[in-house]
Structures are given as structure tokens and as C-alpha cells.
N, C-alpha and C positions, 0 to 999 in steps of 0.2 A: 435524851439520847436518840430516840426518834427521828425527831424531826431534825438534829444535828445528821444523823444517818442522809433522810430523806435531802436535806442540803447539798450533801456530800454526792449524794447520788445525781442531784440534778444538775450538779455543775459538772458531775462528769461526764454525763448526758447530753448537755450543751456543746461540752468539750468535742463530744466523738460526730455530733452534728458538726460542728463550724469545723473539724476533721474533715469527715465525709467531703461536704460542700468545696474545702480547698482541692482537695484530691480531682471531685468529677471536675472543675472548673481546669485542674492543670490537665484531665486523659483530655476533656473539649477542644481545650488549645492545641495539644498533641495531634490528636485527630485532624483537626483542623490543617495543620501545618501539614502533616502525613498526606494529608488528601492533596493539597496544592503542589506538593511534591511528587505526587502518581502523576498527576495531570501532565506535569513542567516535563515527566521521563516519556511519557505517551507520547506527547506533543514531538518530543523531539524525535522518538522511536519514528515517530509516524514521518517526518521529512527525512532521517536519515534512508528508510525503506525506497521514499520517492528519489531521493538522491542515489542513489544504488540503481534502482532499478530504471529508472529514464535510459541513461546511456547501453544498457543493455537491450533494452527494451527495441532501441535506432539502431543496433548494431544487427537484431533478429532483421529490421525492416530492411536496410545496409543490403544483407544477404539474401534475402528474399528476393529483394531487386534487381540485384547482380544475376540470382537463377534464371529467372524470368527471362532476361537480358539476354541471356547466354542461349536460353531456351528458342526463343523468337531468331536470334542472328542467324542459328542451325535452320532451324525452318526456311527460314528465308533465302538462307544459303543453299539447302538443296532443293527450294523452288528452283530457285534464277538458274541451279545446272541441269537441273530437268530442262526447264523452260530453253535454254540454248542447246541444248540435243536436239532438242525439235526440230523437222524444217520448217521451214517458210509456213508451207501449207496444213502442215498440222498448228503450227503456234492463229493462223488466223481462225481455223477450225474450233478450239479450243477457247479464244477472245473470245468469238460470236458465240458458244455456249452459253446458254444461261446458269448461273452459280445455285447450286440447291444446297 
């Protein structure tokens, strides 16, 4: 009866092993798939971010440029009416200056 027992026990034994082993071997694969499918969402997160933000990114530069633009034209615009108020002899005065 014993060793009938002790039989019974070790095939159940075996059983809950070659169990076990199916189980870790399917969470592996799981895992495994799980992981290659972060990567697949990252990868794509990470171009969609760069796709978004490029064209925005030209639009800050777009504008920046235009300020500038606008900034310099003014300047330059009220050099040249300054500069033709002048007369004659102040605009050569002013040439032969040295620029500091």
C-alpha cells in the first residue's frame, strides 16, 4: 500500500513538474512577445513625436526669422531717415567718424 501510495505520489509529482515547466515555458514566450511589442509601440511613439514636432519645430524658426526681419527693416529704415535729414555736411561728418 505504501509504495502503491509513494507511486501515486510521484507521478503526481512529475505531473505538477512537466506542469510547472509547460506554464514557465508559455509566461517565456509571453514575455518575450510582450517585450518585442513595447519596443514595436516605443519605436513608433518615438517617429510619431519626431513627425509632430519637425514641422512645428520650422514653423518656431518660420517666425523667429520673419521677427528679426521686420526688426532689422525698422532699423534700417530709420537709419536712412535719420541719415537724409542730415545735410550735406553733417552726413560727411558723421561718414568720417570712426564707428565705436
Amino acid at each position: 500500500m505504501r509504495s502503491l501510495m509513494k507511486g501515486e505520489i510521484i507521478t503526481a509529482s512529475d505531473s505538477v513538474h512537466s506542469g510547472t515547466d509547460d506554464l514557465l515555458v508559455t509566461v517565456g514566450s509571453l514575455m518575450t512577445e510582450t517585450k518585442n511589442e513595447v519596443s514595436a509601440i516605443q519605436r513608433r511613439a518615438g517617429m510619431e513625436i519626431i513627425r509632430k514636432n519637425v514641422p512645428a519645430l520650422s514653423d518656431v524658426i518660420v517666425t523667429l526669422g520673419r521677427k528679426a526681419e521686420e526688426a532689422l527693416t525698422k532699423r534700417l529704415l530709420r537709419s536712412s531717415m535719420v541719415w537724409s535729414q542730415l545735410s550735406p555736411k553733417q552726413r560727411d561728418r558723421k561718414a568720417l567718424r570712426p564707428s565705436t
